[in-house]
Each structure stands twice: as structure tokens, then as C-alpha cells.
VOVO-43380 format. One record per residue: x negated, y negated, z negated of N, C-alpha, C in turn; residue number from 1. Coordinates in steps of 0.2 Angstrom, whole numbers. Example, Ala and Ser with C-alpha at 12.3 -4.5 7.8 and 13.67 -1.06 7.14 Angstrom:
! VOVO-43380
{atom {-66; 28; -39}; {-62; 22; -39}; {-66; 16; -39}; 1}
{atom {-64; 11; -35}; {-68; 5; -36}; {-64; 0; -39}; 2}
***
This chain:
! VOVO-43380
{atom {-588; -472; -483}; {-585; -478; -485}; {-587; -480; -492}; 1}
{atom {-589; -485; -494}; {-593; -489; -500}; {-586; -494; -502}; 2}
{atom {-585; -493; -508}; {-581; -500; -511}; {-585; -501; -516}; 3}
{atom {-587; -509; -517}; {-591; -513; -521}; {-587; -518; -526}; 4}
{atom {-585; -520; -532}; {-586; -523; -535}; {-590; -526; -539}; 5}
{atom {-590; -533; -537}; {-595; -538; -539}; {-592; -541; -546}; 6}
{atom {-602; -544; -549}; {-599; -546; -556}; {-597; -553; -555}; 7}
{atom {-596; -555; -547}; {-593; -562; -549}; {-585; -559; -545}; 8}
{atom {-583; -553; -547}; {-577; -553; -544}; {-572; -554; -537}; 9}
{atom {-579; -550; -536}; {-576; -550; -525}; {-574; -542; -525}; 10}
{atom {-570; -537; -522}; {-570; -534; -520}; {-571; -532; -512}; 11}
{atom {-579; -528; -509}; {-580; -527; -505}; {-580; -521; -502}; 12}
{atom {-576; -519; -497}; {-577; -515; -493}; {-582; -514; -485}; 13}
{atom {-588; -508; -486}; {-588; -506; -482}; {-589; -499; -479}; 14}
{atom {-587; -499; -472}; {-587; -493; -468}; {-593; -492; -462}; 15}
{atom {-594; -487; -460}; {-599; -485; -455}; {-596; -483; -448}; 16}
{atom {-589; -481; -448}; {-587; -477; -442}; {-579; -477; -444}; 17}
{atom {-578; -479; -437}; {-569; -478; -439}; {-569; -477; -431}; 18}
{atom {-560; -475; -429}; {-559; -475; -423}; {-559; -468; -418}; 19}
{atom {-560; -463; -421}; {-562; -457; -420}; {-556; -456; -413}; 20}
{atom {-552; -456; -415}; {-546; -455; -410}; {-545; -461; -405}; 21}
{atom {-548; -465; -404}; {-546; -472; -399}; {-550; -468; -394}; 22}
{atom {-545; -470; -388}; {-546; -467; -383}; {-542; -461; -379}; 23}
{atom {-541; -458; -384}; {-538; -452; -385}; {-530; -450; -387}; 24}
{atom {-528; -454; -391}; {-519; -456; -393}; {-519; -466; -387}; 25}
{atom {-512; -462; -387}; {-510; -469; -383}; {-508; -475; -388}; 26}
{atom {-510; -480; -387}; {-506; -484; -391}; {-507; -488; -391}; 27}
{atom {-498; -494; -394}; {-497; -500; -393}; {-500; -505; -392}; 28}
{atom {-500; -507; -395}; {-505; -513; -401}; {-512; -509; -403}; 29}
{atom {-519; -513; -401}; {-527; -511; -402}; {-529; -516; -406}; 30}
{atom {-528; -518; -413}; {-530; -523; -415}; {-537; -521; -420}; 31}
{atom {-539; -517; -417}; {-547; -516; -421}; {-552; -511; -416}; 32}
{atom {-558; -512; -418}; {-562; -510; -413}; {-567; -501; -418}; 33}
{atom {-570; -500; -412}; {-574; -492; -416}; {-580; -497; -418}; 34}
{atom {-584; -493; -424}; {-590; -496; -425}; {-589; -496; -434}; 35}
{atom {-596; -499; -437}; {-595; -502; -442}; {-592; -510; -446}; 36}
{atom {-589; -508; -450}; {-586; -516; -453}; {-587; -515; -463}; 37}
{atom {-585; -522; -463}; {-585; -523; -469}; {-580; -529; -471}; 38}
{atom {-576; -530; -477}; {-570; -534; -478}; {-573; -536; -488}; 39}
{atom {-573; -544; -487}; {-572; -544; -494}; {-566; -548; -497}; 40}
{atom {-564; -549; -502}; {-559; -551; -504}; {-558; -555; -512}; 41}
{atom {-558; -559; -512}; {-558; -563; -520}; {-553; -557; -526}; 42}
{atom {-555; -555; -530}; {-550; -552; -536}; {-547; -557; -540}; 43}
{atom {-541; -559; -542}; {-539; -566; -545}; {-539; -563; -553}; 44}
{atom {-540; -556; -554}; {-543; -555; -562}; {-547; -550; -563}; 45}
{atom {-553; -549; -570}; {-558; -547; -571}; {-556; -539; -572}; 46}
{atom {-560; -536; -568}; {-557; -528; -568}; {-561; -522; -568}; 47}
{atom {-562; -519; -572}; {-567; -512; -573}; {-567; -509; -567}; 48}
{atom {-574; -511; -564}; {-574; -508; -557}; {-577; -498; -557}; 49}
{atom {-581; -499; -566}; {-582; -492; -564}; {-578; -487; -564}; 50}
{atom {-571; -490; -569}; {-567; -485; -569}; {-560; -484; -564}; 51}
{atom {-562; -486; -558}; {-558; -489; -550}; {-557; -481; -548}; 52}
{atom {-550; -480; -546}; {-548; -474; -540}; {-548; -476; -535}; 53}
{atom {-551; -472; -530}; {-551; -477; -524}; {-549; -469; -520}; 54}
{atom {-543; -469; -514}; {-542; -464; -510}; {-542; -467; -503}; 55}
{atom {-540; -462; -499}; {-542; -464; -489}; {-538; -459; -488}; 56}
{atom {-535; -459; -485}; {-530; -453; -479}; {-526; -457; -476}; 57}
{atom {-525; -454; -468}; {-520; -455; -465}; {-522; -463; -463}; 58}
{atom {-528; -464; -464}; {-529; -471; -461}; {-527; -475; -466}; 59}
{atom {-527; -474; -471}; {-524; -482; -477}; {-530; -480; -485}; 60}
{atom {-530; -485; -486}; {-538; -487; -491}; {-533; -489; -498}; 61}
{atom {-534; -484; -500}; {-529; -488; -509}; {-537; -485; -512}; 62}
{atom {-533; -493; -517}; {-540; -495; -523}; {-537; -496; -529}; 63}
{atom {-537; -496; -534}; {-531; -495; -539}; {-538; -497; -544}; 64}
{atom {-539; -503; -546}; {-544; -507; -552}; {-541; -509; -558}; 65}
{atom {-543; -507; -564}; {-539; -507; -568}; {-541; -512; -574}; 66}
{atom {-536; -516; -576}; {-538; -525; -577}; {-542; -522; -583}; 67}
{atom {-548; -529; -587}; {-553; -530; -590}; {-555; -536; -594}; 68}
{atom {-553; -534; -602}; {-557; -543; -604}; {-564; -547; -596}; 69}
{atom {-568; -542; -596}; {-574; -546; -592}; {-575; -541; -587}; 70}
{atom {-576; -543; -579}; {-578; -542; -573}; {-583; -537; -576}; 71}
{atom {-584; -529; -572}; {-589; -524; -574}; {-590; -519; -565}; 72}
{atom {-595; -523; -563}; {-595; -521; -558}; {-599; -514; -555}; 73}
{atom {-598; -512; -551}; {-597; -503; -549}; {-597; -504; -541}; 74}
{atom {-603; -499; -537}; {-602; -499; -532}; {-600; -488; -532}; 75}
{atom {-595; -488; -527}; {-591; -484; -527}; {-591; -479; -522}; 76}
{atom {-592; -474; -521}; {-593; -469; -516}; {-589; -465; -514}; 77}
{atom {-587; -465; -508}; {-579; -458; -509}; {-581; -452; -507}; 78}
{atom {-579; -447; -510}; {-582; -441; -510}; {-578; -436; -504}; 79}
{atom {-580; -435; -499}; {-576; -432; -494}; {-573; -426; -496}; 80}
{atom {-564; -426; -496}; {-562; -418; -498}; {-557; -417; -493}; 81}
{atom {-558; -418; -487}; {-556; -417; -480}; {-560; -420; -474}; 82}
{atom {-560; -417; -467}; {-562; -421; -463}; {-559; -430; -462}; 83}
{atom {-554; -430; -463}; {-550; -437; -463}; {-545; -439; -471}; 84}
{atom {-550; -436; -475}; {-548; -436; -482}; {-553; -440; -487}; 85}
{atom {-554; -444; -492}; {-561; -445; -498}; {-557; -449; -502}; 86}
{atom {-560; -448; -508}; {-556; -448; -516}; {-563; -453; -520}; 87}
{atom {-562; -455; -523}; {-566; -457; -530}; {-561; -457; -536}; 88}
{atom {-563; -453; -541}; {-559; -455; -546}; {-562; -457; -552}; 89}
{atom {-561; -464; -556}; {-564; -465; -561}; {-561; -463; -567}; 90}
{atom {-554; -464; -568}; {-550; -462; -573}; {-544; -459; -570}; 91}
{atom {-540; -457; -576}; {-532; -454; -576}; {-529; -455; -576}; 92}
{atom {-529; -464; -577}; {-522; -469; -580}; {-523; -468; -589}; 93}
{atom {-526; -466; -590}; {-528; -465; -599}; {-532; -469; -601}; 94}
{atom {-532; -472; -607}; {-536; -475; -609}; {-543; -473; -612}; 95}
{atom {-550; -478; -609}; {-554; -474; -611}; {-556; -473; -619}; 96}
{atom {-557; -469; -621}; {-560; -469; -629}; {-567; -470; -629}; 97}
***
């Protein structure tokens, strides 16, 4: 999985493979399909993308972008530390010096 911020302030995500289990778990509601996708999304404020957390489990994508005088865009990679696990981390919550 790749998350991208742009310097005009889009946050985009993409993925290659999802779905691993469809087929296989019964379920409800199917409201996505197996394959590759991508989602972008307008940012409403300027935010240091190189210093972005971005985690994945459990099927849920948090991106935690931390605000910014000016849009600093950062294409992001999440580094697998589980079969159904990947982390990026830019910071601590500390500010940088």
C-alpha cells in the first residue's frame, strides 16, 4: 500500500491486492471487490506529509498528517510488520528540531 501527498494537497491512496478472505468468510454485505484500487481525497489544510504515520490492521487504514505553514508532499510506503499488518512512521507526536 502507497499513500501519497500531493503539493496541491490531495491525499491519495493506493493499494494492489485486497480481499484475501472473500470467498472464504461468509458475509453480509459485499460492498467491495478483490483487485487493485485507489481513493484520493481533498486535504482542507496544508500538512507535512513527510512526517505522516500511517498504520493498516485489521482491515482499517489510519493516516494521522500532521498540520503545516505549507503543503510538503511525501509519497509513503508501509513497511510490512505482519502478514495482515504495515506501519510507516514519520514522527512521535514530538516536534521536529
Amino acid at each position: 500500500m502507497v499513500v501519497e501527498v500531493t503539493e496541491s494537497g490531495h491525499l491519495i491512496l493506493h493499494g494492489d491486492l485486497r480481499g484475501i478472505l472473500k470467498g472464504i468468510k461468509e458475509l453480509l454485505i459485499d460492498e467491495w471487490r478483490v483487485g487493485v484500487y485507489q481513493r484520493e481525497l481533498t486535504l482542507s489544510a496544508a500538512v507535512n506529509g513527510e512526517l505522516a504515520n500511517v498504520t493498516y490492521g485489521n482491515g482499517v487504514l489510519t493516516v494521522a498528517l500532521p498540520l503545516s505553514a505549507q503543503t510538503r508532499p511525501a509519497r509513503l510506503t508501509l513497511e510490512r510488520v505482519a502478514p495482515t499488518h504495515g506501519q510507516r512512521k514519520g514522527h512521535a507526536g514530538h516536534p521536529t528540531i
